[in-house]
N, C-alpha and C positions, 0 to 999 in steps of 0.2 A: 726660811733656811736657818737651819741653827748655829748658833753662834758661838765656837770653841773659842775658849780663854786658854788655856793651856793642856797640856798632855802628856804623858810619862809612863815611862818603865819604870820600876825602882829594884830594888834587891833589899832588905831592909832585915836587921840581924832581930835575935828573938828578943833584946832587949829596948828594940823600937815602942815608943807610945807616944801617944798625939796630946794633948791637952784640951781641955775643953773647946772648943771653938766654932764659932757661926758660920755656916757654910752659907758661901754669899753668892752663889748659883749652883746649876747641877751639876751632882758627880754622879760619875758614875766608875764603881769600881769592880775589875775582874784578877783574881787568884790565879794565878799559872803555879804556885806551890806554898806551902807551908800551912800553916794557921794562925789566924789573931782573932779577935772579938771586936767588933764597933759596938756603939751604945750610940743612939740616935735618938734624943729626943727621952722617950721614957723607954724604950723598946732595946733590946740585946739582940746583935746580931753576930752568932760565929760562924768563921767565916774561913772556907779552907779549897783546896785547890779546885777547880772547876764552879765554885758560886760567884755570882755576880751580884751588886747591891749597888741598887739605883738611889740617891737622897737629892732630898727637895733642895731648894735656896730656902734660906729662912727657916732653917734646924740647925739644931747645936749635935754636936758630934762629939765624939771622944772617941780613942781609940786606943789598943796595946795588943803588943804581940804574944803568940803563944808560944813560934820558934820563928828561929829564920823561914822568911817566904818574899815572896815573889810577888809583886802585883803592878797592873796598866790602871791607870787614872783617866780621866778622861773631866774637864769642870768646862759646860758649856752651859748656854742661855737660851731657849727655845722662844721663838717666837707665838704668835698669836694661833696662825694656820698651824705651826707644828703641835700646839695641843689639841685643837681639833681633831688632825689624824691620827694621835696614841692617846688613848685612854690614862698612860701608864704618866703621861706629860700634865694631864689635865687633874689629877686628885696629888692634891698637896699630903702625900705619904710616901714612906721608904717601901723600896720592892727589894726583898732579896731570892733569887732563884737558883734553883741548882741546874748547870746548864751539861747536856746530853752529851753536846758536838764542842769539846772544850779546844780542838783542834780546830774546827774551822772558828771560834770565836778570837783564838789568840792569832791566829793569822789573819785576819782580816783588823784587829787593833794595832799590830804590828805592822801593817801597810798606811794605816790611819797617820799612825805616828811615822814613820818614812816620810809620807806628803810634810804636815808637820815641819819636821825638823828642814826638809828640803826649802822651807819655804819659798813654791813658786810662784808662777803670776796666778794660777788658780787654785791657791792651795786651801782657800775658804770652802768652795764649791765641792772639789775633792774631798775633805774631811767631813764634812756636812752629810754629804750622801752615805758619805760611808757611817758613821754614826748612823743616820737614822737607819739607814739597812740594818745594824745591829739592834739597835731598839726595836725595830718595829719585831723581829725574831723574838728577842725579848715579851714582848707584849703577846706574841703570837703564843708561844710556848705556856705563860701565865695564861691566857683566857683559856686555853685546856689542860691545865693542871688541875681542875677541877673535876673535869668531862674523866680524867686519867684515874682520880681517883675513887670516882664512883664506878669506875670499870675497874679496877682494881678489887674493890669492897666484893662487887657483886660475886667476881672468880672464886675469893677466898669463900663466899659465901657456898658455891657449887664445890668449889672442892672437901667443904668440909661436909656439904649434903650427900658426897659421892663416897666418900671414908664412912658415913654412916648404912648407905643404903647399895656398897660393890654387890654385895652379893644377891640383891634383887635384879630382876632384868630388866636392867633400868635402858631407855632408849635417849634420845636426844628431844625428843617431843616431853618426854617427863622433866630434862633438866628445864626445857623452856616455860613450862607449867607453873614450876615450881621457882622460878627467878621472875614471874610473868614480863620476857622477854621474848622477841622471834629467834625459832632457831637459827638464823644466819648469824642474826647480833651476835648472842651469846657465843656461838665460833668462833667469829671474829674479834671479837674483845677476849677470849680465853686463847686464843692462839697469838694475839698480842702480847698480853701479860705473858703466857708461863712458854709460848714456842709449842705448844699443844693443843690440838683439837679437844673437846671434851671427852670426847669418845676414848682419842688418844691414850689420854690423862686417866680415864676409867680401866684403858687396859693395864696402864703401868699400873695401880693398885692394887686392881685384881691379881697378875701377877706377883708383883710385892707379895702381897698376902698369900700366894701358891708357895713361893720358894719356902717362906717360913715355914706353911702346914708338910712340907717333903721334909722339912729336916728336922720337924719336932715328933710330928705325928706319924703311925703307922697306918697310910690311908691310901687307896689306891688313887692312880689317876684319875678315875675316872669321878671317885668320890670328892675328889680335890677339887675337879673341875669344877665340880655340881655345886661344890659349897661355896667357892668364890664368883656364881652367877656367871659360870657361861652356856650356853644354852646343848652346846654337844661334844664330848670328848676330841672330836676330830678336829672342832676351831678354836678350841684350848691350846692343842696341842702346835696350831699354825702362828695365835697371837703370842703363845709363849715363844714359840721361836724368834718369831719376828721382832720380840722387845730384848730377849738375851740373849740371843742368837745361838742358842743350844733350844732340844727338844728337851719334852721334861723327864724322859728317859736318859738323854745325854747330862744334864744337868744332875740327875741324882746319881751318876754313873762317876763322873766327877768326883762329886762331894764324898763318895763314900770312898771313893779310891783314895 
């Protein structure tokens, strides 16, 4: 079970800074506002509302702020089992992350500390759990920040193959070709990142690039169609709808009025 030493809200103005000093169990600390910078060891960490930074026992710290902010403290001692079960307990390094759900993590520190200051008959037990519940999220979120960012890479990689190659008739078997990925993956890592299918995301383009060639060029529909890769004026004319919700005849009917 881990062992809290103490725990805290603070409010702290932008002229706050810490002094050198040995941190002599774990801290762990989460932003609800502002910005500072810690320096750990040999390492900079800045540090602004929604990150969390986890530091070992046996680092030297320093700190200063950038303005007024806000921040929960947390300086406990884990035991033997509890570095077994978080990786993040057992490598003598500082973790800083940038955490998603900044609302469930300040509500759940903010119950931490309630138990805390109530100091009841089980307020070890209570605080304990609730820590590691927070770490272990922690720990969770880090071992796929990796997995996030190569799903990341890969999208930005399709999308910039998709701005080169809109106006080929390009399918979803070609993006999976060309990323050598299956096509579900690629879906579903592309509708992650950007909230779009690849398909989706090929029509926004293509269209992008329609409205431009109506307002520069004098080309008919049907030529516009053809040149932004879609296969027949009639499903030109349904995907334009359905991305701007004007037909391409209402749309340059629009612009020109």
């Amino acid at each position: 079970m881990l062992n809290i030493h103490s725990c805290y809200v603070r409010d702290l103005s932008g002229k706050w800074a810490l002094g050198r000093s040995l941190t002599p169990s774990y801290l762990l600390i989460f932003i609800t506002s502002g910005r500072l910078v810690y320096h750990v060891d040999n390492e900079d960490y800045p540090l602004q509302k929604g990150d969390a930074l986890l530091i070992p026992a046996g680092s030297f710290r320093w700190a200063k702020a950038l303005e007024d902010h806000q921040r929960y403290a947390v300086f406990f001692e884990p035991t033997g089992d509890d570095k077994q079960l978080l990786p993040i307990l057992s490598e003598n390094r500082a973790y800083k992350l940038r955490l998603d759900n900044t609302a469930y993590f300040k509500q759940r520190l903010s119950i931490l500390l309630h138990h805390w200051l109530q100091k009841g008959p089980y307020v070890n037990a209570a605080c304990s759990a609730i820590l590691m519940e927070v770490l272990s999220v922690i720990n969770h979120e880090l071992d796929h920040r990796g997995i996030k960012g190569k799903k990341t890479k890969m999208v930005k990689d399709i999308k910039n193959y998709i701005a080169a190659h809109y106006s080929d008739p390009l399918k979803l078997q070609d993006l999976s070709a060309y990323s050598g990925r299956t096509p579900n993956y690629i879906t579903c890592a592309f509708k992650e990142v950007t909230g779009f299918t690849p398909i989706e995301y090929l029509h926004v383009v293509r269209v992008s690039v329609a409205k431009d060639l109506m307002l520069e060029k004098s080309m008919s529909v049907r030529e516009i169609s053809e040149k932004t890769g879609f296969c027949d004026q009639a499903y030109f004319n349904r995907v334009f709808k359905k991305v701007t919700g004007h037909s391409p005849t209402a749309f340059l009917h629009q612009k020109s009025g």
